[in-house]
N, C-alpha and C positions, 0 to 999 in steps of 0.2 A: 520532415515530420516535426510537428512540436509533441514536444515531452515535459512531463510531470515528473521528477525524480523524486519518490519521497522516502524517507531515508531515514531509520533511528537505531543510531549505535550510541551512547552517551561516550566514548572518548575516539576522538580525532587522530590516535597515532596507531589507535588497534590497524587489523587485516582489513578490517570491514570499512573505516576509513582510508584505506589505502585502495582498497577496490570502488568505492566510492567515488576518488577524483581520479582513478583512470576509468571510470565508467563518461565522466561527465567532460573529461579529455577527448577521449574515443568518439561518444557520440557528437562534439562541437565539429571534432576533426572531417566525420563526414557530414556535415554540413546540417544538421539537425537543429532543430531552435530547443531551448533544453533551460527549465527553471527548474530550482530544486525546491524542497520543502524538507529542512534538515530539522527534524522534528525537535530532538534534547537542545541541541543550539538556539534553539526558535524558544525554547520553554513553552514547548505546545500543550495547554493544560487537556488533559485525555476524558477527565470527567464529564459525564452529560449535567447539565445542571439547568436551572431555572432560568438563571442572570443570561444564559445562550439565547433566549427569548426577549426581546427590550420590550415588546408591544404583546404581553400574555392574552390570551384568549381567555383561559378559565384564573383568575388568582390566589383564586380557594384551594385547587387544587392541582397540583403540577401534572399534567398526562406529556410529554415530550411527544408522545406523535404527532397528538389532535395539535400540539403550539409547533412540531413542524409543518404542517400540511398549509396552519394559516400564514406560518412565516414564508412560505414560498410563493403566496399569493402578493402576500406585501413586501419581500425582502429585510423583513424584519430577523437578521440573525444578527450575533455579537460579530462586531470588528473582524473576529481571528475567521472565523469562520465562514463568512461572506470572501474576505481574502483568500483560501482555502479552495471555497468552491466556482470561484473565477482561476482558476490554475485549472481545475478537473474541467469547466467549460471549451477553457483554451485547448487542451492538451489533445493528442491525437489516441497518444499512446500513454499511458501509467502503468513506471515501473515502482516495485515496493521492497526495499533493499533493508535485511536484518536480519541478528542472528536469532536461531532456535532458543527457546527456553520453555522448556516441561514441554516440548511436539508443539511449539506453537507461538506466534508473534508476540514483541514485546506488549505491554500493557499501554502503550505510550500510541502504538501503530494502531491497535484498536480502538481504542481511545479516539484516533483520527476517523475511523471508516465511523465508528459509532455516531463519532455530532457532525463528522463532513457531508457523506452520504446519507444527509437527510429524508425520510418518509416524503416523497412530491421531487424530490429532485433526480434521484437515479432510478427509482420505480413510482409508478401513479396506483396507490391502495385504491383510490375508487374506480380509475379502467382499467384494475386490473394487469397494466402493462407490467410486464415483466418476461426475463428470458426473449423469443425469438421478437419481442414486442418492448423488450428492456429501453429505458427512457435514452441511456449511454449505448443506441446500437450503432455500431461505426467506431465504434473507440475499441482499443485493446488494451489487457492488462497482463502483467506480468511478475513475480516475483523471483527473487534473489536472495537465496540466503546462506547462511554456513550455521552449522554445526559444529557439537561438541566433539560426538563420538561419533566412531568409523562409519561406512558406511551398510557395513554389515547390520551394523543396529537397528538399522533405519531402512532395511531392505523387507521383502517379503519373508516372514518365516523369521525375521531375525527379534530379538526382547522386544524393540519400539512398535513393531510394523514399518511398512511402506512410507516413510514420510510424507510422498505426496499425499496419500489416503489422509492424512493427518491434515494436508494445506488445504482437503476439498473444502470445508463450512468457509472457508474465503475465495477460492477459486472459481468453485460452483456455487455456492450459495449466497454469495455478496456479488462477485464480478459478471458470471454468467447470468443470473437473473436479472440485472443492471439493462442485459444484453448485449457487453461486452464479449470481445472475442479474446481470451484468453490462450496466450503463447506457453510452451512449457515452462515450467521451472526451472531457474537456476540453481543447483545445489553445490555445494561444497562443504563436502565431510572433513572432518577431523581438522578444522581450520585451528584449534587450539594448541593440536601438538605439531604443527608446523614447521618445518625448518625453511631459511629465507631461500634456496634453492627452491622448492617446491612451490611457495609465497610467492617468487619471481613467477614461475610456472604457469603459473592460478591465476595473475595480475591478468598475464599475455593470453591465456586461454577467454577468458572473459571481454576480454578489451575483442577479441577476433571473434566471438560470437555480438556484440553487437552491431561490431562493421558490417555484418550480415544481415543486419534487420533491412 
């Protein structure tokens, strides 16, 4: 399979780094073609902005849809993001590795889906394509991520709710609509109070659920 890793933790020695290059270990070892997209290292800027358009459609007034729809006709995005969306073309499968903060991806990860998966490239507004007609159908996605608090918090019934319920507006409503087939989630709770016993644990547990992809 080729795979998209895209991945934003901003420091390289946390947990989330260390499950990161045994994710990217594991998937080479079976035999997987695997580019990552390490967001903080990359200095991915997250903002949707004007300057993402080289060739504007309207100049008067900035609409980001209507200058994506025409950017996908001419290939007119910025550098970063032309580069970006030649990985998700390539990729078979896109996994999205990060931690929780306030039930929900960093600002940096958003940020990506917001200017990568552009209006015309992963859904067509004018046919309508989306879900079982999603423009990415054939592709799968996936997320990873760890937590602060247990998993009690994070369960049904517990303070946060069901965290998954929390990852649907990206599961379902970014991946699935895509037409994406979407794999569970990976979670892991309480990754902050960790001891390196457990840490080892969690490496191995992760590393043996991708061998199974």
């Amino acid at each position: 399979m080729k795979i998209l890793y895209v991945y934003a933790h901003p420091e390289p020695k946390s947990f989330n780094g260390a499950l990161k290059d045994t994710a990217l270990a594991a998937l080479q070892e079976k035999g997987h073609e695997v580019k990552l997209s390490d967001l903080y290292a990359m200095k991915f800027h997250p903002v949707l902005k004007a300057s993402d358009f080289p060739e504007r459609k309207n100049l008067e007034i900035f609409n980001p849809f209507l200058e994506a729809i025409k950017a996908i006709k001419t290939g007119a995005f910025s550098s970063d993001i032309k580069e970006e969306m030649e990985k998700v073309k390539w990729a078979d499968l896109l996994i999205f590795q990060f931690p929780i903060y306030f039930t929900a991806m960093p600002a940096i990860m958003k940020g990506w889906i917001d200017r990568v998966l552009a209006p015309g490239f992963g859904f067509d507004p004018v046919t309508n394509s989306a879900y079982d007609t999603g423009l990415f159908k054939g592709k799968s996605a996936m997320l990873v991520t760890t937590t602060g608090a247990p998993k009690e918090i994070y369960s049904e019934g517990g303070a946060h709710g069901d965290l998954n319920r929390h990852l649907e507006p990206v599961t379902h409503c970014v991946f699935e609509y895509m037409g994406m087939k979407v794999l569970p989630s990976y979670i892991i709770y309480e990754a902050s109070a960790m001891k390196w016993e457990r840490g080892a644990e969690e490496l191995e547990k992760y590393k043996q659920r991708l061998l199974e992809l």
